[in-house]
C-alpha positions as CSV (number, residue, x, y, z in Angstrom):
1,X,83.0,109.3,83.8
2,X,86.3,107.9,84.8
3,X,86.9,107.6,88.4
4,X,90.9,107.8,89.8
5,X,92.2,107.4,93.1
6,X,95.0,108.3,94.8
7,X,96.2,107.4,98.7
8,X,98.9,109.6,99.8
9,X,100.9,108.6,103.4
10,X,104.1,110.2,104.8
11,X,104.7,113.1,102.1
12,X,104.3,116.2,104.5
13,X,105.5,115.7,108.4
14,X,102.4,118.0,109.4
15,X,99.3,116.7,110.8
16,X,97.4,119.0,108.7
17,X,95.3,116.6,106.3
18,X,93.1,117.5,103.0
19,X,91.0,115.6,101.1
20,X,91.3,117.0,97.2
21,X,88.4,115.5,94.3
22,X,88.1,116.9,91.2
23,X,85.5,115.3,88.6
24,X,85.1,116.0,84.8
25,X,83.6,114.6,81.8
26,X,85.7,112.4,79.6
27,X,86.7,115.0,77.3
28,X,88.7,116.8,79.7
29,X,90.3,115.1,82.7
30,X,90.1,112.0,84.4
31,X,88.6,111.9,87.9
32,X,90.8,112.1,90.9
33,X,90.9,111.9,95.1
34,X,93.3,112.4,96.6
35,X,94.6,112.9,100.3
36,X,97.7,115.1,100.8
37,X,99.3,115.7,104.1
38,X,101.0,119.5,103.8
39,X,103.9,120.9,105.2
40,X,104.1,124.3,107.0
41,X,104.4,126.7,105.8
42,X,101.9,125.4,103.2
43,X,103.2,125.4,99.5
44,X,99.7,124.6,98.0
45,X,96.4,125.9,97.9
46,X,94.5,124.4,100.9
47,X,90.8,124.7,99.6
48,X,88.0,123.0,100.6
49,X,87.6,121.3,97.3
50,X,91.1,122.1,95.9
51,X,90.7,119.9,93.1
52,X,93.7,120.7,91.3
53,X,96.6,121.6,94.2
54,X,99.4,119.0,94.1
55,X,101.8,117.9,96.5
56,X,105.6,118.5,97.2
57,X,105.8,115.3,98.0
58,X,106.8,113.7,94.7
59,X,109.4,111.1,94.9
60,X,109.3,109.0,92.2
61,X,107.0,106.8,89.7
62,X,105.8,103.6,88.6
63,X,103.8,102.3,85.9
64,X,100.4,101.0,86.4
65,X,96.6,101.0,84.3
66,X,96.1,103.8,82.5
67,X,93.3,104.3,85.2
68,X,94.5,104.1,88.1
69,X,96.9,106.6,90.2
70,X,98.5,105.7,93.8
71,X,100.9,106.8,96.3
72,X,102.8,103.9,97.7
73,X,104.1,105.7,101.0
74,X,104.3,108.7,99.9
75,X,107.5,107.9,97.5
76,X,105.8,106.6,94.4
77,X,102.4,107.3,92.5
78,X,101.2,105.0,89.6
79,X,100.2,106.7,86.2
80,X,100.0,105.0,82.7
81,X,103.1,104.9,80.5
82,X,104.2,108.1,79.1
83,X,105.3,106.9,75.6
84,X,108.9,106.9,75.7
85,X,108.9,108.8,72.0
86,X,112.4,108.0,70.2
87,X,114.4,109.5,67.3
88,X,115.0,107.3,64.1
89,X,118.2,106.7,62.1
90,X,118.5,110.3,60.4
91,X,120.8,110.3,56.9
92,X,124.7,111.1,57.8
93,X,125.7,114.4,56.5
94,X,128.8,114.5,54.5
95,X,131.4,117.3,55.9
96,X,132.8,119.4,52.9
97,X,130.1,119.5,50.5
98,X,127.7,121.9,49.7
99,X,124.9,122.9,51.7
100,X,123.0,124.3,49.1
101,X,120.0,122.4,47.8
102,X,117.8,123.3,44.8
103,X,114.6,123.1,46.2
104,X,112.9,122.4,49.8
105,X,111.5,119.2,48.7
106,X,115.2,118.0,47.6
107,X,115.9,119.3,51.2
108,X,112.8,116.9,53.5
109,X,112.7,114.4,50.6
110,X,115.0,111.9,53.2
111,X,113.2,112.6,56.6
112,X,112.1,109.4,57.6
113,X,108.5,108.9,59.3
114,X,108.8,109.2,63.3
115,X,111.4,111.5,63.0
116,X,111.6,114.4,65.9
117,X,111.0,117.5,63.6
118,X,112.2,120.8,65.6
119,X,110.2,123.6,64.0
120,X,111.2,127.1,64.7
121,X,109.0,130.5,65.2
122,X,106.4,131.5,67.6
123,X,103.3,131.8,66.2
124,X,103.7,132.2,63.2
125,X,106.9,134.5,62.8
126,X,109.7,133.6,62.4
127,X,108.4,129.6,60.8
128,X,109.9,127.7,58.3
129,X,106.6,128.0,56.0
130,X,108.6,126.9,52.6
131,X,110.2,123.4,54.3
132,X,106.7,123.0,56.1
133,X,105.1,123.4,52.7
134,X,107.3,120.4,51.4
135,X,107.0,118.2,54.1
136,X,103.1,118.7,53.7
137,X,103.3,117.9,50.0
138,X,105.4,114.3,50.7
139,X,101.8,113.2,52.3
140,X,101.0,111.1,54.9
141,X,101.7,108.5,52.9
142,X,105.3,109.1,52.3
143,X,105.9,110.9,55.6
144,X,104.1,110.4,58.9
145,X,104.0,109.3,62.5
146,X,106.4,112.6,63.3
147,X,106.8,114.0,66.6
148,X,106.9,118.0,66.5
149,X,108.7,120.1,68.9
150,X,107.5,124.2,68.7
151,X,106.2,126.6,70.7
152,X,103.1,126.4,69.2
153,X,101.4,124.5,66.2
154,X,100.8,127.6,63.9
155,X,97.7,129.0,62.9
156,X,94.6,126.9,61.9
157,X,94.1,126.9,58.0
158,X,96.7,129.7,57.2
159,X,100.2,128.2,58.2
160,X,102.8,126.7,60.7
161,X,102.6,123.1,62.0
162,X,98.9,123.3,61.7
163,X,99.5,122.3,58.0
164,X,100.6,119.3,59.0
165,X,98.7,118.1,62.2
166,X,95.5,118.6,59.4
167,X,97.2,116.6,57.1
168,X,97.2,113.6,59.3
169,X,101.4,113.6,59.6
170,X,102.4,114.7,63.5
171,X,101.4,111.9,66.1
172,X,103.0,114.0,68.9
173,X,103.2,117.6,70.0
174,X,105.8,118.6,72.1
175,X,104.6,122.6,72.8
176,X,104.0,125.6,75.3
177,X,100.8,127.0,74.1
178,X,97.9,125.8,71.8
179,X,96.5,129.2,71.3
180,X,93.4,129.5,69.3
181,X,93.6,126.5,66.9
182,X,90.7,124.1,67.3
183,X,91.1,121.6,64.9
184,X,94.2,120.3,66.7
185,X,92.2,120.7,70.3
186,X,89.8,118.5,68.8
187,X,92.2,116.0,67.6
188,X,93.3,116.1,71.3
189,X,90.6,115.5,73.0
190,X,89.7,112.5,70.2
191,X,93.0,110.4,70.3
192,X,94.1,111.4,67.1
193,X,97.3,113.2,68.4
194,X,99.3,113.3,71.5
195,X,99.9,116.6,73.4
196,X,103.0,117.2,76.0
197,X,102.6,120.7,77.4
198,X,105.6,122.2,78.4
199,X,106.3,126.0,79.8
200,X,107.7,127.8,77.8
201,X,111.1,128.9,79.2
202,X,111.3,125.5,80.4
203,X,110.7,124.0,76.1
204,X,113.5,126.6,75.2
205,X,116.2,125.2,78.0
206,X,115.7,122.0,77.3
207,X,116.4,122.4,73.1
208,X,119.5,124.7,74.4
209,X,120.6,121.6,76.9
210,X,120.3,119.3,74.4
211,X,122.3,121.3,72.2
212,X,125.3,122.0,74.5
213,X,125.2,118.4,75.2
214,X,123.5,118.7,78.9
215,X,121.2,115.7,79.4
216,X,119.1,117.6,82.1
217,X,118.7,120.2,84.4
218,X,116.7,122.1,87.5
219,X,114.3,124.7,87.2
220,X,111.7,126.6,89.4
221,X,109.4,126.4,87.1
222,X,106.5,124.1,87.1
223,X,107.0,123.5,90.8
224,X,103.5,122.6,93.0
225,X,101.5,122.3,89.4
226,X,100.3,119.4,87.5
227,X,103.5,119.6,85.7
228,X,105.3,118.4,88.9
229,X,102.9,116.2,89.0
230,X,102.8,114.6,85.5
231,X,98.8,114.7,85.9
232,X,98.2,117.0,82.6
233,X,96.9,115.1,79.8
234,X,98.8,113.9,76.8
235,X,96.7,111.4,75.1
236,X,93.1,110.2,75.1
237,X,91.2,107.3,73.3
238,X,88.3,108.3,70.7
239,X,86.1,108.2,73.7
240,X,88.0,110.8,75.6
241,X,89.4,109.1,78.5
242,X,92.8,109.9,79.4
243,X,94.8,107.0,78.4
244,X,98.4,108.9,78.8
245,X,99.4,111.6,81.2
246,X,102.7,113.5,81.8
247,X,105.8,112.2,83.4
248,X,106.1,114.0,87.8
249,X,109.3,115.8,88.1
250,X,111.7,114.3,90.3
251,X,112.3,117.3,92.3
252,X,115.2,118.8,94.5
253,X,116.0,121.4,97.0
254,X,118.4,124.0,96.0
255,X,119.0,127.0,98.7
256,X,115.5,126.5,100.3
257,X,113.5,126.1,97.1
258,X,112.0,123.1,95.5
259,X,113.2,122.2,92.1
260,X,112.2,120.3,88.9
261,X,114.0,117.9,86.8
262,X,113.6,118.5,83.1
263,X,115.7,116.7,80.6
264,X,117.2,117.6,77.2
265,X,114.9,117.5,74.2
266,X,116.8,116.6,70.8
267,X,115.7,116.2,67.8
268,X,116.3,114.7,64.6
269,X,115.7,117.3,62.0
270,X,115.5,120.9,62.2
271,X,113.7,123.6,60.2
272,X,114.2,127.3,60.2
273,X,114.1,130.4,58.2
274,X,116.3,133.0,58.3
275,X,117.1,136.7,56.9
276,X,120.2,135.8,55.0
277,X,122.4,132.9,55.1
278,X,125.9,132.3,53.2
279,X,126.9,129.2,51.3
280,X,128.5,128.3,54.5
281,X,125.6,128.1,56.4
282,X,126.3,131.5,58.9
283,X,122.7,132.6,59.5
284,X,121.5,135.6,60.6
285,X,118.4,136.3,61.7
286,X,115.6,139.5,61.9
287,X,114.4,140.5,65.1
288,X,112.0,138.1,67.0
289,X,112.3,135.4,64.1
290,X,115.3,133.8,66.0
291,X,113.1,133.3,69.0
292,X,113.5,128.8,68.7
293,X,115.3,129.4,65.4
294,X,119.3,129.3,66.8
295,X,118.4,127.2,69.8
296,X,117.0,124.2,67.5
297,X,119.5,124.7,64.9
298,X,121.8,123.2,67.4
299,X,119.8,120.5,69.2
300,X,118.9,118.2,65.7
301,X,121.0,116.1,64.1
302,X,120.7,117.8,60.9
303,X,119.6,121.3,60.7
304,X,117.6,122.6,57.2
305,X,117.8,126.7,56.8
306,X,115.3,128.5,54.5
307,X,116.9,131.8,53.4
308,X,115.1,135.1,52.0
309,X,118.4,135.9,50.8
310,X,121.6,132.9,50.6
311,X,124.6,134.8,50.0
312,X,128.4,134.1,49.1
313,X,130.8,133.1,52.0
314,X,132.2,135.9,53.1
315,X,129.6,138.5,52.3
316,X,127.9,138.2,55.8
317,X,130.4,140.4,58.2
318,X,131.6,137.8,61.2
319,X,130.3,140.5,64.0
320,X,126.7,140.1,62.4
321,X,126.8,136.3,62.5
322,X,123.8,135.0,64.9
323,X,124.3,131.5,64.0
324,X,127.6,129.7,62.7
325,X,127.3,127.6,60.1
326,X,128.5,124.5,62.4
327,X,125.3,123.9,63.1
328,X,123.5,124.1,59.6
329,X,123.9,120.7,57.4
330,X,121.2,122.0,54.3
331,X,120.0,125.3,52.6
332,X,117.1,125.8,50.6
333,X,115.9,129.3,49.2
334,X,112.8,130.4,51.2
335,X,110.0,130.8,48.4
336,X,107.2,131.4,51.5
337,X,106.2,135.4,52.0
338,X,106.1,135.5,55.8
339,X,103.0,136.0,57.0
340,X,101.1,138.4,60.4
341,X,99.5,136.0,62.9
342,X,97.7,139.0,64.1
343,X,97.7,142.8,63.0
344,X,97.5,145.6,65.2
345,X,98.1,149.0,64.5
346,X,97.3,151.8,66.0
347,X,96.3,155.4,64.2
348,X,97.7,159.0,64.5
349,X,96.5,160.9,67.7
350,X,92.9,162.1,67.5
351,X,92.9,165.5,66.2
352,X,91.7,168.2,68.8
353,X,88.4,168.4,69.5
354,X,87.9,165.1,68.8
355,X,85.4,163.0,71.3
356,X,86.4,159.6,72.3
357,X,83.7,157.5,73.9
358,X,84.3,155.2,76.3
359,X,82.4,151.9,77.3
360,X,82.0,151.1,80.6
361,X,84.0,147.9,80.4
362,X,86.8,150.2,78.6
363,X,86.4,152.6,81.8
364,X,86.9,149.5,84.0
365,X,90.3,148.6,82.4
366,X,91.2,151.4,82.2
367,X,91.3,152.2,85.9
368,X,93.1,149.1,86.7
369,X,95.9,150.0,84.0
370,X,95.8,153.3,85.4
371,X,96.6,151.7,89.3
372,X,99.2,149.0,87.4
373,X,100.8,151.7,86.2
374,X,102.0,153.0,89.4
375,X,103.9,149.6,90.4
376,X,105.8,150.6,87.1
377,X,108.7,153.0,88.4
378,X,110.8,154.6,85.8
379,X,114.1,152.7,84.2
380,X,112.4,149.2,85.3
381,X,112.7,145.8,83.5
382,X,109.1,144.7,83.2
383,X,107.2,141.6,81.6
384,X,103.4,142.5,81.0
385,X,101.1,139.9,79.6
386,X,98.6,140.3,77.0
387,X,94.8,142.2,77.8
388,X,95.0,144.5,80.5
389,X,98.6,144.4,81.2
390,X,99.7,145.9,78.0
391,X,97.5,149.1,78.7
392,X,99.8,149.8,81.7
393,X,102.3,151.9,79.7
394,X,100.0,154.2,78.6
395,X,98.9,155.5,82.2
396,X,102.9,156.4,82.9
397,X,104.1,160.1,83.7
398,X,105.5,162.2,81.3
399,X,109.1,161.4,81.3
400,X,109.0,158.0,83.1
401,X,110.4,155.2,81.0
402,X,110.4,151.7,81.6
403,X,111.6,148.6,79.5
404,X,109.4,146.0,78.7
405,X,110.3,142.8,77.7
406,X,108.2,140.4,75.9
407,X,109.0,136.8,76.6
408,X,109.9,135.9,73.0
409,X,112.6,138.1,72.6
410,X,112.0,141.8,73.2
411,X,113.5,143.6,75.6
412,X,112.3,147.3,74.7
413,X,109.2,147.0,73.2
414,X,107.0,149.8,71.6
415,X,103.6,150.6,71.0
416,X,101.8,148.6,67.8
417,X,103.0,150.0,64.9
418,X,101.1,152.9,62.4
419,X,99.9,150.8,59.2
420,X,102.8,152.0,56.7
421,X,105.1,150.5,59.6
422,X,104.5,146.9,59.8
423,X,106.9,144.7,60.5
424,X,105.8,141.0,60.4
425,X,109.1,140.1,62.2
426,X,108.3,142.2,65.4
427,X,105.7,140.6,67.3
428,X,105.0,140.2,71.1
429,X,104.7,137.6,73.2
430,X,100.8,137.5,72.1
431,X,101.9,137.2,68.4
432,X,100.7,140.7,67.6
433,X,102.8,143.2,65.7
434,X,104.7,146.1,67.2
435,X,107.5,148.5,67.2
436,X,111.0,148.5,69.3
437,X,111.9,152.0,71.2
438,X,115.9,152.9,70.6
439,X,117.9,150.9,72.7
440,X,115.9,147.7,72.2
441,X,117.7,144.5,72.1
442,X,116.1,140.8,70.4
443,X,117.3,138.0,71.2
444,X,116.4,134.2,71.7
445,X,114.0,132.7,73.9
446,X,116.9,131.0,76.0
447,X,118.3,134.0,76.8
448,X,114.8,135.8,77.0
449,X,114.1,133.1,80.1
450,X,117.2,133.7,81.6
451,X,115.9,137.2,82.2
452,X,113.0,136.2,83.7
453,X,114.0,132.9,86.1
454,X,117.0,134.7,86.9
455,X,115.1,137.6,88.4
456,X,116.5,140.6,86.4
457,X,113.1,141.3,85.4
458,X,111.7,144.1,88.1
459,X,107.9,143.6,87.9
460,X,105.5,141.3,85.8
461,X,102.1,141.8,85.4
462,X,99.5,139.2,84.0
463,X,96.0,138.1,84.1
464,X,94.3,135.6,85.8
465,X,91.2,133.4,86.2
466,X,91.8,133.1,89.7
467,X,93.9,134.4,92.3
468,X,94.3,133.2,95.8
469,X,94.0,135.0,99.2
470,X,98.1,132.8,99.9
471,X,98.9,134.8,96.0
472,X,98.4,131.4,94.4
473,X,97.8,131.9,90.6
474,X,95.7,130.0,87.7
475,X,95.4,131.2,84.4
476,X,95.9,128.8,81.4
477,X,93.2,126.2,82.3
478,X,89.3,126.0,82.4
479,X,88.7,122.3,82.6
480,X,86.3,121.2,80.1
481,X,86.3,124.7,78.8
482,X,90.0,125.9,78.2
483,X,92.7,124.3,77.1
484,X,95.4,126.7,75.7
485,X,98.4,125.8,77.4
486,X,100.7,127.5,80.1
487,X,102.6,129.4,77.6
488,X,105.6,131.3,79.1
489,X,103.5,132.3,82.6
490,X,104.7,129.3,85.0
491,X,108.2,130.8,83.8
492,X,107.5,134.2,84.8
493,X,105.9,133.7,88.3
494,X,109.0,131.4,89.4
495,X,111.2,133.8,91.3
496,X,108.3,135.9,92.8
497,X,111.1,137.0,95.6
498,X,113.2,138.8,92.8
499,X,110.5,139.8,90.6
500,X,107.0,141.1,91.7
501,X,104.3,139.6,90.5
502,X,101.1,141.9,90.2
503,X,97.8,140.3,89.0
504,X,95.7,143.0,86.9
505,X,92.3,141.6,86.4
506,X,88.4,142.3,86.7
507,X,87.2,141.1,90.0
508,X,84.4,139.0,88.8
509,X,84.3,136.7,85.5
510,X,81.7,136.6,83.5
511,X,79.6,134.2,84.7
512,X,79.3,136.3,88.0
513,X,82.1,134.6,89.8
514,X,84.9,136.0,92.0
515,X,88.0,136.2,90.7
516,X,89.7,136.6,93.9
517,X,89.2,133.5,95.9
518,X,90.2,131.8,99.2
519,X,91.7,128.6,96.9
520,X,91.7,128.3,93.5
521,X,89.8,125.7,92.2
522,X,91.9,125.7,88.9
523,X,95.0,124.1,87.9
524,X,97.8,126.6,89.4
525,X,100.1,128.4,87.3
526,X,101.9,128.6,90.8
527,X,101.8,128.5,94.0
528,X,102.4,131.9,96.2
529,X,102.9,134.0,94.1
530,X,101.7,136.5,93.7
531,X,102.0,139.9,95.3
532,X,99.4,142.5,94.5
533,X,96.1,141.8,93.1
534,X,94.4,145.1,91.3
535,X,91.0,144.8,90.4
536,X,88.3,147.3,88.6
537,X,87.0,147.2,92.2
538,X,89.9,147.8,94.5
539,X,93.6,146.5,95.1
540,X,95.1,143.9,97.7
541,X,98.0,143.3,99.0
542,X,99.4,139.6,99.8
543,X,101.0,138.7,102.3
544,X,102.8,134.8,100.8
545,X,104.4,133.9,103.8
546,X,101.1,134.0,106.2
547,X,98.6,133.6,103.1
548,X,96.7,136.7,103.7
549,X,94.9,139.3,102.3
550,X,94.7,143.2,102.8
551,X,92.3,145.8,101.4
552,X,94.3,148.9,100.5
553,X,92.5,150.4,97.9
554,X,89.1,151.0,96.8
555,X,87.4,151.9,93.7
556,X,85.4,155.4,93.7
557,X,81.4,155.7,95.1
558,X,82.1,151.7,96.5
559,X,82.1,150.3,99.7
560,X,84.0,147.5,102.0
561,X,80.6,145.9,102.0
562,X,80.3,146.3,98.2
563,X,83.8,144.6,97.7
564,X,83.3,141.7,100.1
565,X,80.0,140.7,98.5
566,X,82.2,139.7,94.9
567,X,85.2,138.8,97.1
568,X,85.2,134.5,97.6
569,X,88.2,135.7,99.9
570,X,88.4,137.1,103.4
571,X,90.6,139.7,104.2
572,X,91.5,142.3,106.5
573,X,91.2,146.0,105.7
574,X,93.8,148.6,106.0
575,X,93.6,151.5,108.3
576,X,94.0,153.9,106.0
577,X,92.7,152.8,103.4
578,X,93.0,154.6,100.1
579,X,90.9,156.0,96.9
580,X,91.6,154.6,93.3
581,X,92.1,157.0,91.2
């Protein structure tokens, strides 16, 4: 057990005074105290416990033990060094020559080890499986010590980066979301490779900054997380202590709210695929497949294309260019079929007279998709995240239409798609496939989180593993138990004044536990957030400014009584308080 301490003086003006621990075993996170003084009104949990709420107070840092964290009056906290990772001298391109190479391995036979690969797709749409495929063949031998940058690392054993974290060749992972591959948590938690998590929306900026030349910029995101604080994780020894962790987030004010810092993220090569590309290098792309494909394209030094179909100049129509061939140094001929992450489908309607049996946990989301429904009013821009969320359409009135948009590129997404109708470059945010209704538009992840930060997005509606009685919100983490990543979710509960957030969850997990709590004791995915809480149980209404809770709603045959024994929370209950349906 490794034991951390930190001493916090002067960072909130308020006498208010909390004393935070958290403890877990070695394979997880490092033990911490620490004391925070809060401001009013309060921007993190205030708990009991509160192992993982983290201070506004963040100034800046200094480097100390790899053990050991402090606050030096309240302006500077000591972690271990984040390892400055740097690019390597990439091969000069040669302007007026052709682009076209014979093979992929002709194409990655110059990459140098500890180069800063950019590697597009999400999941595993959209990835350059063909220059992948090459680079895995060079070996570790030949080719090693790289440091990836992708939303994700592909699927275990079937494609994507995961190909070569296996193979012994990435050392670093710059990413979003680990998803379900546990051969590369496990060479986490071991020391084989480093980890930087990074939200989604927040990854995506910083390859666009880097490509428009913009060293760094400020976003909401992340803000009152362990991503402000630098306190996630991103290496540990063989015998799982933490022997690297993030870098805090200088932050700033900017019309009342906090800030982060994030700075450009270049790289040194590039790899995407693409639908058709001419000799010049103009690119277009298919759908969600240009999700990271454009925006990495122009942040690496040189940029390699695969093409499912490399055309003569001229041939591509200028209007139906999504990437000028500026930005592309190398063409190879993609030779990889792309693959489904994960295939849904759905069948025709049941024929009449047909029975449909439902479970009783099927009843239970049901009803809350049934109540999310209703915050859903027709010609709104709404993000829904995967599970229960995505059963919300369903429950909508005849005639009522709204547009979702899924964080990877849709806006105006369908249902999944009948089985003669797959496409395996539509995919949604949770990599399954689907359909687009008419009138959808697909577009990169840039502009994707532009949509969302910016606040043009009416409603979102996501899951949680703990909500607050304030609105504060965790869902990526279980220390010790889960480690996926934040994904695109810090990105879409960072302008909760513009867009509503609605949690849509079961009231108790399955252990027993409430979901709805007085303070989470898990790593926030942010901090006030959230707005409505519907639950197979009942629904609540939050009120962020005075971190309070109101019973509006309650489920059918059930009573207050009934509610507040699974509620961790108090809260107050409305006079007229309602039915579910």
């Amino acid at each position: 057990m490794v034991f951390v301490s930190i001493a916090v003086a002067r960072c909130f003006p308020a006498k208010i005074s909390t004393q935070l621990k958290f403890y877990c075993d070695n394979s997880s996170m490092a033990s911490v105290s620490r004391i925070i003084r809060q401001t009013a009104p309060v921007l993190v949990a205030p708990s009991r416990t509160l192992p993982w709420a983290v201070s506004s107070g963040l100034r800046r840092c200094t480097v100390a033990s790899p053990s050991t964290l402090r606050w030096n009056g309240g302006s500077s906290r000591n972690f271990s060094h984040t390892r400055n990772w740097r690019s390597v001298a990439i091969p000069a391109t040669t302007r007026g020559g052709s682009k076209l190479f014979k093979s992929a391995d002709d194409a990655v036979a110059d990459i140098p080890s500890g180069s800063v690969l950019l590697s597009s797709g999400f999941g595993l749409c959209g990835i350059a499986s063909t220059l992948i495929a090459a680079i895995r063949r060079r070996g570790p031998d030949s080719l090693h010590s790289l440091t990836a940058v992708s939303n994700n690392a592909g699927a275990e054993g079937r494609g994507g980066l995961a190909l070569l974290t296996e193979n012994g060749q990435i050392d670093r992972m710059i990413m979003s979301y680990l998803g379900a591959n546990k051969t590369l948590e496990r060479q986490y938690l071991t020391g084989k490779i480093a980890v930087e998590l990074c939200p989604q929306g927040t990854l995506a900026e910083r390859i666009r900054a880097a490509g428009s030349g913009i060293p760094a910029f400020f976003t909401p995101t992340g803000g009152h997380t362990l991503v402000q604080e630098g306190a996630i994780p991103v290496r540990y020894d063989a015998d799982g202590k933490v022997v690297e962790y993030g870098k805090p987030r200088e932050t700033r004010v900017f019309n009342g709210r906090p800030f982060l810092m994030e700075t450009a993220l270049q790289g040194d090569v590039a790899i995407l695929r693409a639908w058709k590309v001419d000799k010049a290098g103009n690119c277009v792309f298919r759908y969600t497949t240009k999700s990271f494909g454009p925006l990495m394209a122009k942040a690496a030094k040189i940029s390699i294309v695969e093409a499912e179909h490399i055309v003569e100049v001229g041939e591509i129509d200028p209007e139906d260019v999504d990437l000028p061939g500026i930005y592309i140094d190398r063409i190879v001929q993609a030779t990889e079929v792309s693959q489904v992450e994960i295939l849904k489908t759905r069948a025709e309607e049941n024929p009449k007279g047909t029975k449909v049996t439902k479970s009783d946990a099927l009843v239970r989301r049901n009803r809350i998709a049934r109540r999310a429904a209703k915050e859903l009013k027709h010609g709104f821009y709404v993000n829904l995240g995967v599970g229960i969320p995505t059963l919300a359409p369903s429950f909508l009135p005849a005639g009522e239409q709204v547009w979702i948009q899924s964080e990877n590129g849709i806006l105006g997404m369908g249902d999944y798609p009948l089985p003669d109708k797959v496409d395996a470059d539509i995919v949604n945010a949770g990599k399954e496939t689907v359909t687009l209704v008419p009138g959808a538009a697909t577009f990169d992840s840039s502009e994707s989180f532009s949509m969302i930060r910016g606040g043009h997005v009416d409603v979102s509606i996501l899951g949680a593993l703990q909500v607050s009685a304030s609105g504060d919100l965790a869902n990526y983490m279980i220390p010790g138990k889960v480690f996926k990543g934040m994904g695109g979710a810090m990105d879409l509960v960072s302008n909760p004044d513009n867009t509503k957030i609605v949690v849509a969850t079961e009231h108790v997990a399955k252990d027993g536990t409430s979901k709805i709590v007085q303070d989470c004791s898990l790593p926030l995915t942010g901090a006030r957030v959230v707005s409505t809480i519907i639950t197979d149980l009942c629904v609540f209404e939050v009120d962020r400014e005075h971190g309070t809770l109101t019973l509006t709603e309650i489920a059918p045959g059930l009573s207050v009584d009934e509610v507040r024994s699974k509620t961790d929370a108090t809260f107050a209950v409305a006079e007229d308080l309602k039915e579910m349906e």
